[in-house]
C-alpha positions as CSV (number, residue, x, y, z in Angstrom):
1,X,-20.6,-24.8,-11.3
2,X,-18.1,-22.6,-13.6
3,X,-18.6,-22.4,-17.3
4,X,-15.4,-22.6,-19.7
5,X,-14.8,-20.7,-22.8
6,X,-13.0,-23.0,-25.1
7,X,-11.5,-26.3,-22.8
8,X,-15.0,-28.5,-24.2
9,X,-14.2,-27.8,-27.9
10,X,-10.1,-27.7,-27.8
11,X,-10.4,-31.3,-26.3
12,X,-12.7,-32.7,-28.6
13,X,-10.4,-31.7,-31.8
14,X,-7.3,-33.0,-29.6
15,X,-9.4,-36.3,-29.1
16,X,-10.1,-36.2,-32.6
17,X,-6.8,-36.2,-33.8
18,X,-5.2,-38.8,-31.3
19,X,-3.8,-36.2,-29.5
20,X,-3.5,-36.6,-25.3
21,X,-4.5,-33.6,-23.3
22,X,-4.7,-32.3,-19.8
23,X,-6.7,-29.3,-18.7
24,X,-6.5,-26.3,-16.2
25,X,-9.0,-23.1,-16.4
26,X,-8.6,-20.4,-14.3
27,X,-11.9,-18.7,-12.9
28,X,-11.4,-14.8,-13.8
29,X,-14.8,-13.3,-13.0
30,X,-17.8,-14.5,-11.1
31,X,-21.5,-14.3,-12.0
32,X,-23.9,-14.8,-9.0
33,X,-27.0,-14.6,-10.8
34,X,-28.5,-12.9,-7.5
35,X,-26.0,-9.9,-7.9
36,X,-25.3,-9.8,-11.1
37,X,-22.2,-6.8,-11.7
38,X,-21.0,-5.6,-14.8
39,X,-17.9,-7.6,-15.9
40,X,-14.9,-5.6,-14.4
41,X,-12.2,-6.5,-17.4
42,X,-9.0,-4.6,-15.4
43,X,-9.8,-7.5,-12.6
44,X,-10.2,-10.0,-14.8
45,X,-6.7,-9.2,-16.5
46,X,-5.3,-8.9,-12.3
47,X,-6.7,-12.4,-11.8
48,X,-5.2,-14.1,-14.6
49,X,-2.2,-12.2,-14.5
50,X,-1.8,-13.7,-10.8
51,X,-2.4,-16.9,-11.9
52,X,-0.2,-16.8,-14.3
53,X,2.5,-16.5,-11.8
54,X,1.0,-19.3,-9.8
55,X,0.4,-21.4,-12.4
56,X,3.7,-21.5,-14.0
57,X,5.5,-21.9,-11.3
58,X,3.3,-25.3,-10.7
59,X,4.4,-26.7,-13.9
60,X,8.1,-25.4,-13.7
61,X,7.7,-27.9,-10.8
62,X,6.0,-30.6,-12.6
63,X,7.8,-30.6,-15.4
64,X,11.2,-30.6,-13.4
65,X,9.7,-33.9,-11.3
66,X,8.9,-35.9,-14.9
């Protein structure tokens, strides 16, 4: 199970207001409650920074196909 920080409420106002919407998170840091770390924030920026590069490259695709 992963836990979002904003996707639940940015939907609901796009529902709201008629508006379509597609979403993608991108896991940045784990929490196993059995060995629990402190939060590591130069990974987390490495992570997204990677997906980022993944990530647009997908919808450079995706948006070429449409």
């Amino acid at each position: 199970d992963m836990v979002g920080m904003s996707t639940v409420p940015e939907v609901i106002v796009a529902n709201h207001i008629g508006l379509k919407c597609a979403a993608v998170s991108v896991i940045t840091d784990e929490c196993d409650p059995d060995n629990l770390q402190p939060v590591n924030i130069e990974e987390v920026i490495r992570v997204a920074g990677k997906a980022d590069i993944l990530l647009s490259a997908v919808f450079e695709k995706a948006i070429e196909d449409i």
